[in-house]
C-alpha positions as CSV (number, residue, x, y, z in Angstrom):
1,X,1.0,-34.9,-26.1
2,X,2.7,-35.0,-22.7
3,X,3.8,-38.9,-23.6
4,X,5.6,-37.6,-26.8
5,X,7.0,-34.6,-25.1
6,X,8.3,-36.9,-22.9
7,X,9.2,-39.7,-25.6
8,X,11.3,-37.1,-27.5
9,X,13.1,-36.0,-23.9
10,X,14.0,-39.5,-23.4
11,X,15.2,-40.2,-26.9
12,X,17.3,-36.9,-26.5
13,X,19.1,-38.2,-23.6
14,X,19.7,-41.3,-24.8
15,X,21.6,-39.4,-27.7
16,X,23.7,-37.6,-25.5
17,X,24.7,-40.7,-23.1
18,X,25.5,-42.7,-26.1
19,X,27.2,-39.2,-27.8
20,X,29.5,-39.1,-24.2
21,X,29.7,-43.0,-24.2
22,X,31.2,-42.7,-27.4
23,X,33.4,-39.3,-27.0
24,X,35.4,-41.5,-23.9
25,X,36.4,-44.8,-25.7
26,X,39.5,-44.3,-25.5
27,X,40.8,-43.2,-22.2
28,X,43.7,-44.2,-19.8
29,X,47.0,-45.7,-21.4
30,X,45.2,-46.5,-24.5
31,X,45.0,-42.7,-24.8
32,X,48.6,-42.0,-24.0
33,X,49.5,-45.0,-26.0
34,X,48.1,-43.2,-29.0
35,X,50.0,-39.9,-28.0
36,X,53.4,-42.1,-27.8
37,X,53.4,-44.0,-30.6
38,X,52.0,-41.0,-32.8
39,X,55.3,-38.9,-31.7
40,X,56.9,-42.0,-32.3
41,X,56.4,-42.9,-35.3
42,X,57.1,-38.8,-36.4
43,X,60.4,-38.7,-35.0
44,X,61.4,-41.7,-37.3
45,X,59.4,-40.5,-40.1
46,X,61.6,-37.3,-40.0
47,X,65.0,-39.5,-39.1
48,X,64.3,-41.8,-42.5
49,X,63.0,-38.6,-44.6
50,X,67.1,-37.0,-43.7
51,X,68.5,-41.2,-44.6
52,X,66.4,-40.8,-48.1
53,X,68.1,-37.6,-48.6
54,X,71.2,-37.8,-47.2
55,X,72.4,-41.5,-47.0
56,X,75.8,-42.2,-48.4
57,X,75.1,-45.5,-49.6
58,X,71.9,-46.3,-51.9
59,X,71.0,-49.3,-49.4
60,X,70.5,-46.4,-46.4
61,X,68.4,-44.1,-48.9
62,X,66.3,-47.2,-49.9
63,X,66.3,-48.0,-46.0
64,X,65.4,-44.4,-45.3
65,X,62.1,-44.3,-48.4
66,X,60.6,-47.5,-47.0
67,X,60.8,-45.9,-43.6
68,X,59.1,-43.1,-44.2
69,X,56.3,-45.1,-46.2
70,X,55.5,-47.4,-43.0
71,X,55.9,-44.4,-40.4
72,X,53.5,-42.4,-42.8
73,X,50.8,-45.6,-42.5
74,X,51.5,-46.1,-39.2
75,X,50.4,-42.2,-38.3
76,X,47.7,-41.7,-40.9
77,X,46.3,-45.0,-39.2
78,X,47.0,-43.4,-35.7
79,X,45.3,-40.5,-36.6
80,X,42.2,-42.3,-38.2
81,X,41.7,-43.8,-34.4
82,X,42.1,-40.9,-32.8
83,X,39.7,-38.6,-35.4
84,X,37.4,-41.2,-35.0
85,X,37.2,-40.9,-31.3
86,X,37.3,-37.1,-31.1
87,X,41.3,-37.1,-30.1
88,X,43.0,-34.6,-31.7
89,X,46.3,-36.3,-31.9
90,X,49.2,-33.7,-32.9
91,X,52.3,-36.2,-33.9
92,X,55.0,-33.6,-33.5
93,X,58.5,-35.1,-32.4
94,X,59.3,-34.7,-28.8
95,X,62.6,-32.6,-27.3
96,X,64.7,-35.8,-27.4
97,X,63.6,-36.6,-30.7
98,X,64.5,-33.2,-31.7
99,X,67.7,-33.4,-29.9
100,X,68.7,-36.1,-32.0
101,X,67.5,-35.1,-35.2
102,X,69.6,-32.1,-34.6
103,X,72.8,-34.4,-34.0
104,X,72.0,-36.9,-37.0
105,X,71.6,-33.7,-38.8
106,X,75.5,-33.0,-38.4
107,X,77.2,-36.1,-39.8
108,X,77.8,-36.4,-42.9
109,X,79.1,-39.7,-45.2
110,X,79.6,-43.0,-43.6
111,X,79.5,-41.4,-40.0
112,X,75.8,-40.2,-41.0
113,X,74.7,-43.8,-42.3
114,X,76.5,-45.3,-38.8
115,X,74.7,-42.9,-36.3
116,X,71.0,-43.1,-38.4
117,X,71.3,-47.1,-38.8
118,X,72.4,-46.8,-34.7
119,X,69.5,-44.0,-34.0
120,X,66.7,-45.9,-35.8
121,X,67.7,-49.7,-34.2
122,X,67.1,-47.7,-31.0
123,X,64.0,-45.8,-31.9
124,X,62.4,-49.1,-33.7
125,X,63.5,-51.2,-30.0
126,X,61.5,-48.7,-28.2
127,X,58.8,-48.7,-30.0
128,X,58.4,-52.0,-30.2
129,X,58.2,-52.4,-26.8
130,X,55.8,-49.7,-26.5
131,X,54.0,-51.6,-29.3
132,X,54.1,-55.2,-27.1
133,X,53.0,-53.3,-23.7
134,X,50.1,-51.8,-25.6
135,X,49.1,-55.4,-27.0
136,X,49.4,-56.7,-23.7
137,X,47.6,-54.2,-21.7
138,X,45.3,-52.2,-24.1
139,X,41.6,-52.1,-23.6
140,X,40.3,-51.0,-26.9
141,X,40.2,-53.6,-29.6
142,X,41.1,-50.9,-32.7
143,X,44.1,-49.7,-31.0
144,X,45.1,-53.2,-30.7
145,X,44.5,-53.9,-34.6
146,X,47.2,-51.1,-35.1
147,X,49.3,-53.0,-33.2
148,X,48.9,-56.0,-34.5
149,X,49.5,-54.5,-37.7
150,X,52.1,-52.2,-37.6
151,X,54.4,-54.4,-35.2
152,X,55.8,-57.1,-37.5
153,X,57.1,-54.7,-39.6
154,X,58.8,-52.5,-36.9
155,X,60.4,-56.1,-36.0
156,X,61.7,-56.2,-39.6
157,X,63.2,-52.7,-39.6
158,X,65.2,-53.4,-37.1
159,X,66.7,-56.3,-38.5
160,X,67.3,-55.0,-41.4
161,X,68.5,-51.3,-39.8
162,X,71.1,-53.7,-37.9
163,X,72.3,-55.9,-41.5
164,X,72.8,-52.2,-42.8
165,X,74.8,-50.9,-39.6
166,X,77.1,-54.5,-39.9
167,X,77.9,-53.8,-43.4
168,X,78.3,-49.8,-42.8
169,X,80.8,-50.3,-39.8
170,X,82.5,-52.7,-42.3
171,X,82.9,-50.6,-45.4
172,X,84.2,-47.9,-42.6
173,X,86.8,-50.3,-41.6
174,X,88.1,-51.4,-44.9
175,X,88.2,-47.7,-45.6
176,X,90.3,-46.7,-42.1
177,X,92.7,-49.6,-43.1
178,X,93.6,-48.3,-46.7
Protein backbone atom coordinates (compact mmCIF):
# COMPACT_ATOMS: atom_id res chain seq x y z
CA UNK A 1 0.00 0.00 0.00
CA UNK A 2 2.66 2.46 1.11
CA UNK A 3 4.56 1.80 -2.52
CA UNK A 4 1.34 2.81 -4.40
CA UNK A 5 0.65 5.74 -2.13
CA UNK A 6 3.89 6.70 -2.96
CA UNK A 7 3.73 5.57 -6.81
CA UNK A 8 0.57 7.80 -7.19
CA UNK A 9 2.57 10.91 -5.26
CA UNK A 10 5.29 10.54 -7.68
CA UNK A 11 3.18 10.35 -10.74
CA UNK A 12 1.33 13.53 -9.31
CA UNK A 13 4.38 15.48 -9.29
CA UNK A 14 5.50 14.51 -12.39
CA UNK A 15 2.16 16.02 -13.69
CA UNK A 16 2.61 19.18 -12.16
CA UNK A 17 6.47 19.61 -13.32
CA UNK A 18 5.56 18.74 -16.81
CA UNK A 19 2.01 20.98 -16.31
CA UNK A 20 4.66 24.12 -15.19
CA UNK A 21 7.31 22.92 -17.89
CA UNK A 22 4.67 23.37 -20.26
CA UNK A 23 2.76 26.68 -18.83
CA UNK A 24 6.62 28.58 -19.38
CA UNK A 25 7.44 27.62 -23.09
CA UNK A 26 7.33 30.68 -24.12
CA UNK A 27 9.04 33.20 -22.09
CA UNK A 28 11.55 36.14 -22.68
CA UNK A 29 11.37 37.97 -26.17
CA UNK A 30 9.57 35.22 -27.66
CA UNK A 31 6.86 36.30 -25.20
CA UNK A 32 7.07 39.94 -26.06
CA UNK A 33 7.54 39.04 -29.66
CA UNK A 34 4.09 37.56 -29.55
CA UNK A 35 2.68 40.75 -27.70
CA UNK A 36 4.35 43.04 -30.60
CA UNK A 37 3.52 41.48 -33.47
CA UNK A 38 -0.12 40.65 -32.12
CA UNK A 39 -0.61 44.68 -31.70
CA UNK A 40 0.89 44.74 -34.83
CA UNK A 41 -0.75 43.10 -36.95
CA UNK A 42 -4.28 44.82 -35.23
CA UNK A 43 -3.19 48.20 -35.93
CA UNK A 44 -2.96 47.36 -39.70
CA UNK A 45 -5.90 45.17 -39.65
CA UNK A 46 -7.88 48.25 -38.50
CA UNK A 47 -5.62 50.71 -41.02
CA UNK A 48 -6.72 48.25 -44.24
CA UNK A 49 -10.44 47.63 -42.73
CA UNK A 50 -10.72 52.09 -43.14
CA UNK A 51 -8.60 51.52 -47.04
CA UNK A 52 -11.54 48.82 -47.84
CA UNK A 53 -13.96 51.27 -46.81
CA UNK A 54 -12.78 54.37 -47.62
CA UNK A 55 -10.13 54.12 -50.52
CA UNK A 56 -10.70 56.43 -53.45
CA UNK A 57 -9.41 54.25 -55.91
CA UNK A 58 -10.64 50.47 -56.26
CA UNK A 59 -6.79 49.39 -56.36
CA UNK A 60 -6.48 50.80 -52.47
CA UNK A 61 -9.94 49.06 -51.39
CA UNK A 62 -8.71 45.81 -53.06
CA UNK A 63 -5.18 46.68 -51.26
CA UNK A 64 -7.03 47.41 -48.09
CA UNK A 65 -9.55 43.61 -48.23
CA UNK A 66 -6.39 41.54 -48.79
CA UNK A 67 -4.90 43.36 -45.89
CA UNK A 68 -7.23 42.68 -43.60
CA UNK A 69 -7.39 38.93 -44.77
CA UNK A 70 -3.54 38.34 -44.00
CA UNK A 71 -3.49 40.53 -40.70
CA UNK A 72 -6.74 38.40 -39.67
CA UNK A 73 -4.41 34.98 -40.34
CA UNK A 74 -1.63 36.43 -39.02
CA UNK A 75 -3.53 37.17 -35.45
CA UNK A 76 -5.87 34.12 -35.31
CA UNK A 77 -2.40 32.22 -35.81
CA UNK A 78 -0.89 34.46 -33.04
CA UNK A 79 -3.43 33.75 -30.92
CA UNK A 80 -3.49 29.92 -31.54
CA UNK A 81 0.27 30.08 -30.05
CA UNK A 82 -0.40 32.03 -27.40
CA UNK A 83 -3.89 29.91 -26.21
CA UNK A 84 -1.91 27.01 -26.67
CA UNK A 85 0.65 28.12 -24.24
CA UNK A 86 -1.68 29.62 -21.64
CA UNK A 87 -0.84 33.43 -22.93
CA UNK A 88 -3.71 35.37 -23.11
CA UNK A 89 -2.70 37.60 -25.87
CA UNK A 90 -5.07 40.83 -26.12
CA UNK A 91 -4.18 42.29 -29.80
CA UNK A 92 -5.51 45.78 -29.12
CA UNK A 93 -3.65 48.64 -31.08
CA UNK A 94 -1.23 50.61 -29.10
CA UNK A 95 -1.42 54.73 -28.43
CA UNK A 96 0.67 55.38 -31.63
CA UNK A 97 -1.29 53.14 -33.49
CA UNK A 98 -4.29 54.85 -32.35
CA UNK A 99 -2.76 58.11 -32.92
CA UNK A 100 -2.52 57.39 -36.42
CA UNK A 101 -5.61 55.69 -37.08
CA UNK A 102 -7.13 58.88 -35.70
CA UNK A 103 -5.07 60.96 -38.39
CA UNK A 104 -5.74 58.52 -41.42
CA UNK A 105 -9.16 58.74 -40.20
CA UNK A 106 -9.27 62.52 -41.35
CA UNK A 107 -8.23 62.53 -44.99
CA UNK A 108 -10.33 62.02 -47.29
CA UNK A 109 -9.87 61.23 -51.38
CA UNK A 110 -6.55 60.94 -52.88
CA UNK A 111 -4.81 62.53 -49.70
CA UNK A 112 -6.48 59.41 -47.68
CA UNK A 113 -5.10 56.78 -50.34
CA UNK A 114 -1.48 58.89 -50.12
CA UNK A 115 -1.18 58.88 -46.23
CA UNK A 116 -2.62 54.93 -45.81
CA UNK A 117 -0.37 53.62 -48.82
CA UNK A 118 2.55 55.87 -46.75
CA UNK A 119 1.23 54.63 -43.12
CA UNK A 120 1.03 50.88 -44.08
CA UNK A 121 4.77 50.88 -46.15
CA UNK A 122 5.84 52.07 -42.69
CA UNK A 123 3.88 49.74 -40.47
CA UNK A 124 4.66 46.60 -42.98
CA UNK A 125 8.88 47.91 -42.63
CA UNK A 126 8.57 47.64 -39.00
CA UNK A 127 7.18 44.65 -38.75
CA UNK A 128 9.17 43.08 -40.91
CA UNK A 129 12.03 43.77 -39.04
CA UNK A 130 10.35 42.75 -35.94
CA UNK A 131 9.52 39.59 -37.97
CA UNK A 132 13.50 39.04 -39.14
CA UNK A 133 14.82 39.81 -35.37
CA UNK A 134 12.36 37.16 -34.12
CA UNK A 135 13.69 34.61 -36.81
CA UNK A 136 17.03 35.39 -35.83
CA UNK A 137 16.85 35.33 -32.24
CA UNK A 138 13.71 33.32 -31.21
CA UNK A 139 13.90 30.20 -29.09
CA UNK A 140 10.66 28.54 -29.70
CA UNK A 141 10.37 26.67 -32.94
CA UNK A 142 6.30 27.48 -33.43
CA UNK A 143 6.81 31.11 -33.02
CA UNK A 144 9.39 30.75 -35.68
CA UNK A 145 6.90 28.81 -38.17
CA UNK A 146 4.70 32.05 -37.88
CA UNK A 147 7.41 33.79 -38.95
CA UNK A 148 8.43 31.98 -41.53
CA UNK A 149 5.07 32.01 -42.71
CA UNK A 150 3.63 35.23 -42.33
CA UNK A 151 6.97 37.19 -43.47
CA UNK A 152 6.98 36.69 -47.24
CA UNK A 153 3.89 38.10 -47.57
CA UNK A 154 4.46 41.17 -45.31
CA UNK A 155 7.56 41.62 -47.91
CA UNK A 156 5.00 41.57 -50.72
CA UNK A 157 2.59 44.16 -49.10
CA UNK A 158 5.04 46.50 -49.06
CA UNK A 159 5.96 46.27 -52.51
CA UNK A 160 2.85 46.45 -53.66
CA UNK A 161 1.68 49.30 -50.86
CA UNK A 162 4.77 51.26 -52.52
CA UNK A 163 3.49 50.48 -56.71
CA UNK A 164 0.08 51.88 -55.21
CA UNK A 165 1.69 55.09 -53.44
CA UNK A 166 3.87 55.71 -57.09
CA UNK A 167 0.73 55.57 -59.07
CA UNK A 168 -1.41 57.57 -56.30
CA UNK A 169 1.21 60.49 -55.99
CA UNK A 170 0.89 60.34 -59.85
CA UNK A 171 -2.78 60.56 -60.51
CA UNK A 172 -2.43 63.52 -57.75
CA UNK A 173 0.00 65.28 -59.93
CA UNK A 174 -1.79 65.00 -63.22
CA UNK A 175 -4.74 66.21 -61.21
CA UNK A 176 -2.80 69.49 -59.50
CA UNK A 177 -1.57 70.21 -63.16
CA UNK A 178 -5.03 70.41 -64.82
Amino acid sequence: MKTWTLAMALIGLMTVACEEERESMIEGSDKSFLFEAGAANQAELEYARLAAVKGTSEAVRAFGQQTMMAKQQAINDLKRIADNDHIFLNTAMDEAHQQQFARLGTFVGMQFDTCYLNCQMKCQRESIALYEAELEQGKVEVVKNHVSTFLPSMKSRVVTAGDLSVRANAEIAVKENN
